[in-house]
C-alpha positions in Angstrom: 36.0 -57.1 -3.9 37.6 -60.3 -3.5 41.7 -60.0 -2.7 42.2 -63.2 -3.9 43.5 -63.1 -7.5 41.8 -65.7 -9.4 43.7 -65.5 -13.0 46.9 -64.0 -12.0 46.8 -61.8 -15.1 48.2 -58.6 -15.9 45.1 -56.4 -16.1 43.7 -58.2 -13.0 46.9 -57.6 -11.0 46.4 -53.5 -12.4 42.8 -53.3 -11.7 43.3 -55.0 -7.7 46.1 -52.4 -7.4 43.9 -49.7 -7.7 46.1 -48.6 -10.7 43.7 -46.4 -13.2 43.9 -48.9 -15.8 44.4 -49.0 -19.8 43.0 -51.0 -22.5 42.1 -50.9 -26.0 41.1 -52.8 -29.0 43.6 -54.3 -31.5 41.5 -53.7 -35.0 42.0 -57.4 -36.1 43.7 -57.5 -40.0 41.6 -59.1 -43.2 45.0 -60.6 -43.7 46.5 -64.2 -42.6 49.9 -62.5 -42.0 50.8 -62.3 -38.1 53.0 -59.1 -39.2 50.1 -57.4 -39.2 48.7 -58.2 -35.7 52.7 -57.5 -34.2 53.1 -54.6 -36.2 49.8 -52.9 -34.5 50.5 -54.5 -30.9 54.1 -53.1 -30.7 52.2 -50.2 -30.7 49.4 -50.8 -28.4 51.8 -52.4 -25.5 53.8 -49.3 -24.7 50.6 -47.5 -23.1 48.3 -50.2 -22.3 47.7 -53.0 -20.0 46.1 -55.2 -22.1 44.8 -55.9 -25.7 41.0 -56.9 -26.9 41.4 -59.1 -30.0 37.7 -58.1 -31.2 35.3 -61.1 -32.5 34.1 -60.3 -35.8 32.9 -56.8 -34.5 29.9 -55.3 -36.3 29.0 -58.8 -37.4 32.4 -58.7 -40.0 34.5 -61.4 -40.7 38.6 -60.4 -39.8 41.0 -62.8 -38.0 40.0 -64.6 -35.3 39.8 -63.4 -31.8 41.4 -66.3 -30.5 44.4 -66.5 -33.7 45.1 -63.0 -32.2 45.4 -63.7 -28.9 47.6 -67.0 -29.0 49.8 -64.5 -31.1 49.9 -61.7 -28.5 50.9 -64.2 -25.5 53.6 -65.4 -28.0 54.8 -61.8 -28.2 54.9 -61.4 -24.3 51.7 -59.5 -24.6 48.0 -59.4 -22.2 45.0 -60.3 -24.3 42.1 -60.0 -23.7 40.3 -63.1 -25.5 36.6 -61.4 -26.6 34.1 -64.4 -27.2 30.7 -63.5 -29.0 27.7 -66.1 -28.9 26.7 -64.9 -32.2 28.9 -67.4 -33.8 29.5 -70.5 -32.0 26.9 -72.6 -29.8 27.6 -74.1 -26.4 30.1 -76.7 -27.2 32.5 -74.8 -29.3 32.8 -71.8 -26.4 33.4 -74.4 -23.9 36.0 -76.1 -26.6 37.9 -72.8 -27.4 38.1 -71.8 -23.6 39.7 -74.5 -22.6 42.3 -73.9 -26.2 42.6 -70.2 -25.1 43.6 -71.2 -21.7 46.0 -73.5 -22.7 47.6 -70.9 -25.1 48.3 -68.4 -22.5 44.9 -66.1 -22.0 44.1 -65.1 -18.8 41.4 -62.4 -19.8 37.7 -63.1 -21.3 35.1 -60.5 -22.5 31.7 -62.2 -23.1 29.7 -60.9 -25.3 26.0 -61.4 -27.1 27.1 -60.3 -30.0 25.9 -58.0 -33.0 23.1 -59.5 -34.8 24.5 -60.8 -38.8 22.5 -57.8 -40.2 24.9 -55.5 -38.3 27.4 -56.7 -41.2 29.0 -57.6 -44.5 27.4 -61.1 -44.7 23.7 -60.8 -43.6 23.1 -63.9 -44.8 24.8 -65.4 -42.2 22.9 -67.8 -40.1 22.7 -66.5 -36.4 23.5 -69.1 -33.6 22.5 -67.3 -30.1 23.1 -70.3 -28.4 23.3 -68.3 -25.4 23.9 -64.5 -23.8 26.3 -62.8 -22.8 24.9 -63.9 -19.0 24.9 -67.3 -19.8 28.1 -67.5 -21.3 29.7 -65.7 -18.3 27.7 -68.2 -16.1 29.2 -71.0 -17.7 32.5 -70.0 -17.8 32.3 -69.5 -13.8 30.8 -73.1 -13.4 34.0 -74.5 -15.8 36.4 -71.8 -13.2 34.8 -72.3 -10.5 33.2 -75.6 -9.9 35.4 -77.3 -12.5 33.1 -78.8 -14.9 31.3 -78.7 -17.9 27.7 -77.7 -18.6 26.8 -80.9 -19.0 28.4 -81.7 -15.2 31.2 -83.6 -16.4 34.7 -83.1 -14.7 37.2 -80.7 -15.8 40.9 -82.5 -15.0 42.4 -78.7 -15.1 39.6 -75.3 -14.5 40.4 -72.6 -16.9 41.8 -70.0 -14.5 40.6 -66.3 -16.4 39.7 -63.2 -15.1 36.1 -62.5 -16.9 34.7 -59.6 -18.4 31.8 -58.2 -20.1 30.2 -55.1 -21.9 27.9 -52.4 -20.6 25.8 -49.8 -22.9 24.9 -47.0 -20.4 24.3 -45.0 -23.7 21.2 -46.1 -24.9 17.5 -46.3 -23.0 16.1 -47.7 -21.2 18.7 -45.5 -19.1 16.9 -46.8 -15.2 17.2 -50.6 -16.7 21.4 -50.7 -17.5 22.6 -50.4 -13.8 19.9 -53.5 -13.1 21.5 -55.5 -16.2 24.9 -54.5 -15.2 24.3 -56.6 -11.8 22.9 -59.3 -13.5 26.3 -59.6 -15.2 28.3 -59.6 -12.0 26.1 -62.0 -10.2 27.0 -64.3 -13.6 30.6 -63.8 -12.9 31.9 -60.9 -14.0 34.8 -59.2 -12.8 35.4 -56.4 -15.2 33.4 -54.4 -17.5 34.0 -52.5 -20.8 31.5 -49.8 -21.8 30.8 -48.9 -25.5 32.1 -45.5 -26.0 31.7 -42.1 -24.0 30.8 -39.1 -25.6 27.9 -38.1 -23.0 29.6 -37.7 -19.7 26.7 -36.1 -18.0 24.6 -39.7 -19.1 28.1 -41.7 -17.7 27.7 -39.6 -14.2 24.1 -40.3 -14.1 25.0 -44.2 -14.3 27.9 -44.4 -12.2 25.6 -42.6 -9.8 23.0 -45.4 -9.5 25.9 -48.2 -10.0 27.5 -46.9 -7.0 23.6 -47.0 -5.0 23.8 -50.9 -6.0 26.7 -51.0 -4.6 28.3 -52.4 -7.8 31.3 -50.0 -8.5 32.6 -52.2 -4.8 32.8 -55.4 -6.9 33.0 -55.1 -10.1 35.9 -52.9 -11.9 34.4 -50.5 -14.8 36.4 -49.5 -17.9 34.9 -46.5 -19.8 34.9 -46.9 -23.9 36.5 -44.1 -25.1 38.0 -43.2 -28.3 38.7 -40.2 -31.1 36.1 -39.2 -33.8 38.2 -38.1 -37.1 35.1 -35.6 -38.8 31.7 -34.9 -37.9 31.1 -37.1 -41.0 32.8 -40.1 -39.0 31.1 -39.3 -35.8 27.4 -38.8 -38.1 28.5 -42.5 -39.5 28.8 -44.1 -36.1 25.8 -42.7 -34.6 23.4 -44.0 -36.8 25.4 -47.3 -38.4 27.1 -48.7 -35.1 24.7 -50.1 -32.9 24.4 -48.8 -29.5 26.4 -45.6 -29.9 25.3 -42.6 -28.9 27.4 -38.9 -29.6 25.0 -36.1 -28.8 25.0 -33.2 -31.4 27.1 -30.5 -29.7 30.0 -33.2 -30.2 29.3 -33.2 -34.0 28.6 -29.7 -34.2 31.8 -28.9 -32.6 33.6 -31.1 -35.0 31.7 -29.4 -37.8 32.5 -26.4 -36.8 36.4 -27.6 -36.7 38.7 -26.0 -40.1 39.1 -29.1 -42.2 42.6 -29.9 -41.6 42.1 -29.6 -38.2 39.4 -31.9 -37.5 41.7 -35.1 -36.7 43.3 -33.0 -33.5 39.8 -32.0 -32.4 38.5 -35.2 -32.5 41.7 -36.0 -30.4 41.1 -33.2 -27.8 37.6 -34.5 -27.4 38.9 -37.8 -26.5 41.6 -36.3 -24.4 38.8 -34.1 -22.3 36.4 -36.8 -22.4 39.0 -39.2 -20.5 39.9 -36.4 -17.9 36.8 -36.2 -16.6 35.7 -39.8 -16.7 38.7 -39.9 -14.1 37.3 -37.7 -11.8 33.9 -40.2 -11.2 33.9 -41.9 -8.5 33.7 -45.8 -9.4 35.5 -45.4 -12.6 38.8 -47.7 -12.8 40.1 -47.3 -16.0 39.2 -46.7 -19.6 39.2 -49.0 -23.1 40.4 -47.2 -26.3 38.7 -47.8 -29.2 39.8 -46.3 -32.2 39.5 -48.5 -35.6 42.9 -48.6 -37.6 44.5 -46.0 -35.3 47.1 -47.7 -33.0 49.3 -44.6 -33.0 47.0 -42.4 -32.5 45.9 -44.1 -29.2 49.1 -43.7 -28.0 49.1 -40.0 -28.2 45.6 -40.2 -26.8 47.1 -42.1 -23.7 50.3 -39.6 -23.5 48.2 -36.2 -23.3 45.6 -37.4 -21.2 48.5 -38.2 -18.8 48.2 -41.8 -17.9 51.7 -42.6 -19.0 54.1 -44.2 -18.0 52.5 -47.7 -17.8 54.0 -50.6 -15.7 56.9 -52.2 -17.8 56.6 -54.9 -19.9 60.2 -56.8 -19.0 61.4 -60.0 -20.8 58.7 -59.7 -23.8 60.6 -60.4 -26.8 60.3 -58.3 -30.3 57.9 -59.1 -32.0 59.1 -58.2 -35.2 61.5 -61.0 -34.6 58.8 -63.8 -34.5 57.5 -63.1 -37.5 60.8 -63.3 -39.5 61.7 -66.1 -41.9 64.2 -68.4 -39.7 67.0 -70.5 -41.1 66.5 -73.5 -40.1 69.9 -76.0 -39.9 70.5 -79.3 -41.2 72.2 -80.4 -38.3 
């Protein structure tokens, strides 16, 4: 991998250290109050690296990924700006990069997108614009070349460190690896898989990423994250696309006493990140765990990846969202 840092960020600066790193997903709020996106970040920043504002995940509508992110750089915070093509065409991605750049962001996951019928409002017309690969492509060419698609000059690149997703989860198992390197050929320079709960199938993976070569320049983040019931982890199986928890995790759940099944679903997490640590290639792990920012934190704590380097000079961000007097003076 390149030594050269090319956005300067925080989880860039982690990653190039060698650092096993820490992310995870800040569950955006069905709310216009920025209380809401502090009150779950405060949380979030003591035992991660960086923060995904999500982008209408599950084809949903929630606050924007971008609203999220200029909030979390006013916090002191290291978003990670998530940009779906579902939604927006050419221009307005090029537009909002530049905006997001401007604001602070120094991260970008690119992502296709899940299709409208995925969510609340399936009416919703679909824009597909481009991929995921195309979108990383042109963010390179505004980065790296300085210019719009269209070939006209940028005065100022948008310096970012780019991202994208992987699904080794889900066949055709021989043709991820090959996508994967389409990806960093595009631009990428760290991925973020959907979530583990098949290590052997993560092994397997890993083992042909490393025979491409690929784990050498590109840093991987497994998707991790705790089930709360077997009837959560039966929901997520067959409703989220692309996730894929194999039966002896359900069974094991189901065979959990009911007020214990929140800590099991913990302990699988736990065990699940312990051993994705011990594969070769591996650099970090992104939590994903919808409306549970404390419980990440525990997550983090008893898999032993704490303490995380220090966040000095942020200010509270309970304190931006109070009501200020304002003088007449």
């Amino acid at each position: 991998m390149n030594d050269e840092y090319i956005a300067g960020s925080r989880l860039e600066r982690v990653l190039r250290s060698g650092r096993f790193a820490v992310t995870a997903e800040l569950n955006p709020p069905d709310s216009a109050d920025p209380q809401e996106v502090y009150d779950a970040a405060v949380v979030l920043s003591q035992v991660c690296d960086a923060i995904n504002a999500t982008d209408g995940s599950g084809a949903n509508c929630h606050m924007s990924s971008m609203a999220i992110c200029a909030l979390l750089v006013r916090a002191g915070y290291e978003p990670v700006f998530q940009m779906s093509c579902r939604d927006r065409n050419r221009i307005a991605m090029q537009g909002d990069l530049l905006g997001a750049v401007a604001m602070g962001v120094r991260n970008v996951l690119c992502l296709t997108g899940d299709d409208v019928t995925a969510g609340d409002q399936p009416q919703a017309k679909r824009v597909f614009d481009l991929d995921s690969i195309q979108l990383l492509r042109t963010i390179t060419i505004m980065r790296d070349k300085g210019m719009f698609l269209s070939g006209r000059k940028l005065t100022t690149p948008p310096r970012v460190f780019l991202g994208a997703a992987s699904n080794p989860f889900v066949p055709p198992y021989e043709w991820r690896p090959l996508r994967l390197a389409k990806k960093v050929e595009a631009g990428a320079g760290f991925v973020q898989t959907q979530y583990c709960f098949d290590v052997p199938r993560l092994r397997q993976f890993m083992q042909r990423v490393r025979d491409l070569g690929l784990h050498e320049r590109v840093y991987i983040l497994v998707g991790v994250g705790p089930l709360r019931s077997e009837k959560a982890a039966e929901f997520m199986r067959t409703r989220v696309p692309g996730v894929h928890i194999p039966d002896e995790i359900v069974d094991r759940l189901r065979k959990t006493p009911k007020g214990q099944k929140r800590s099991e679903g913990k302990r699988i997490c736990v065990e699940i990140i312990q051993q994705v640590r011990e594969i070769e290639g591996v650099a970090g792990i992104h939590v994903m765990a919808y409306r549970q920012e404390e419980l990440v934190a525990e997550i983090i704590e008893e898999a032993g990846l704490l303490p995380r380097p220090s966040r000095l000079g942020a200010p509270d961000p309970r304190e931006l969202a109070r009501p200020r007097k304002w003088s007449r003076a």
